[in-house]
N, C-alpha and C positions, 0 to 999 in steps of 0.2 A: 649534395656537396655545396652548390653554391650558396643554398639557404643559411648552411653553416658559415660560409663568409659573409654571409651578407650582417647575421645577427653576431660575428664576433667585430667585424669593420662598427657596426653599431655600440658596441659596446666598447670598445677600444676607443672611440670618438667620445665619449661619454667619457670614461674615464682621462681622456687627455684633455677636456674642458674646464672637469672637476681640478685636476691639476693646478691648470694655466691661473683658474683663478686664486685656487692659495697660494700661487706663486705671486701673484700681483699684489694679493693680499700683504703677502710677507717682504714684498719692496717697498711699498707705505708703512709698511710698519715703524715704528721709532718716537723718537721725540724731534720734535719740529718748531723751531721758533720764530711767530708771525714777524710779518715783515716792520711792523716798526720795532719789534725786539722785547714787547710789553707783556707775553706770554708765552708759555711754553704748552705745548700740546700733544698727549701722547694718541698715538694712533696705532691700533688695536683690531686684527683678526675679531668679526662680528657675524656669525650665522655667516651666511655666502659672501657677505659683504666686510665694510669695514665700520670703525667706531674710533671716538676722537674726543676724548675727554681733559680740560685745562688740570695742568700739574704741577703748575711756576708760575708766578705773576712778578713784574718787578716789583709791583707795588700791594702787596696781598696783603696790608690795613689799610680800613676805610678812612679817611684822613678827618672827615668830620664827626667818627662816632670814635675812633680808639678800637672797634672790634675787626676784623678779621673781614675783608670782604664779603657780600653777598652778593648776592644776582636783583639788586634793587630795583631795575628796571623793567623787569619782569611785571604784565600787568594784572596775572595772577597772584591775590597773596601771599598764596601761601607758598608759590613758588619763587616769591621775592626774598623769600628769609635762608632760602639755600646755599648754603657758601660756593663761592667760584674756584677752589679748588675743590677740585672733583667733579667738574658741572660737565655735562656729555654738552655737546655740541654739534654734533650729527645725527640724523637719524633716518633709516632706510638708505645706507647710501651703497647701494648693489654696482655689482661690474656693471658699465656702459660701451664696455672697448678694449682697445690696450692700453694698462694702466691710466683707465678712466673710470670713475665712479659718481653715479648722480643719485641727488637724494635729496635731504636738506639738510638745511644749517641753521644754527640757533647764534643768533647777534646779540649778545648779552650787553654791547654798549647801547643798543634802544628797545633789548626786549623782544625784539620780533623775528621770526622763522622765517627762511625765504626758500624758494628752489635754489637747489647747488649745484655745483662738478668741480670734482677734484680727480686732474690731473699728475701724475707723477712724469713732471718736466725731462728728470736726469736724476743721477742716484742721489743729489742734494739738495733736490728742488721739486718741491710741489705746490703746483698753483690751485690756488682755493678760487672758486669764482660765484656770488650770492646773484640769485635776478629777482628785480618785483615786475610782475610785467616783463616788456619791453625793455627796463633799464636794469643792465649788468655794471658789474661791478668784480672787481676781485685784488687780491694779490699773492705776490710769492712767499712762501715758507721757506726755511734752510733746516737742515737736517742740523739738530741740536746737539748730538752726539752719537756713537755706540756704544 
């Protein structure tokens, strides 16, 4: 008998983990627009974790070519010619906690990947935070709409 609880307390545990995390999942979820107000960013249910792809730019032509945004900075080139609507920006970013996720993050204003965490602050607010090394950096997002 007790073995029987011990392996259903297991699996009960297991199954309210599995839970906790789509639940967290689906409180990041939305549109979210950085804190200077220059992009829009939807954030998306990924495997266990989450995913966070641009979907609105204020300014989505490139002003010296007439075309349509890319990821120019990019020191890849062939990853330089990829337009910045639709450009993922996260990647591996798994639960760290309660509504925390660490992973990385893709800085398409210099091109370069850093370690992340993103925080969901409150239901309108979610803090992005990029480190190289020792030096952090970040800011707040607002929930764009429902």
């Amino acid at each position: 008998m007790s073995r029987r609880f011990a392996v259903l307390t297991v699996l009960l545990a297991a199954l309210l983990g599995a839970t906790t995390a789509q639940a967290q999942s689906a409180e990041a979820s939305g549109t979210w627009l950085t804190q200077a107000g220059d992009a829009r960013v939807k954030v998306s249910k990924c495997g266990g974790g989450i995913c966070g792809h641009i979907v609105w730019l204020r300014e989505p032509m490139d002003t010296a070519t007439g075309q349509p945004a890319t990821d120019s900075k990019n020191p890849n080139p062939a990853l330089a010619k990829r337009p910045m609507i639709g450009l993922p920006l996260f990647s591996g970013m798994q639960p760290a906690g309660p509504n925390k996720w660490s992973g990385q993050i893709y800085n398409a204003d210099d091109g370069n990947t850093y370690a992340s965490s993103i925080t969901l602050t409150g239901a309108e607010t979610l803090r992005v935070e990029g480190c190289v090394g020792a030096l952090c950096g970040g800011e707040t997002w607002t929930r764009a709409g429902r």
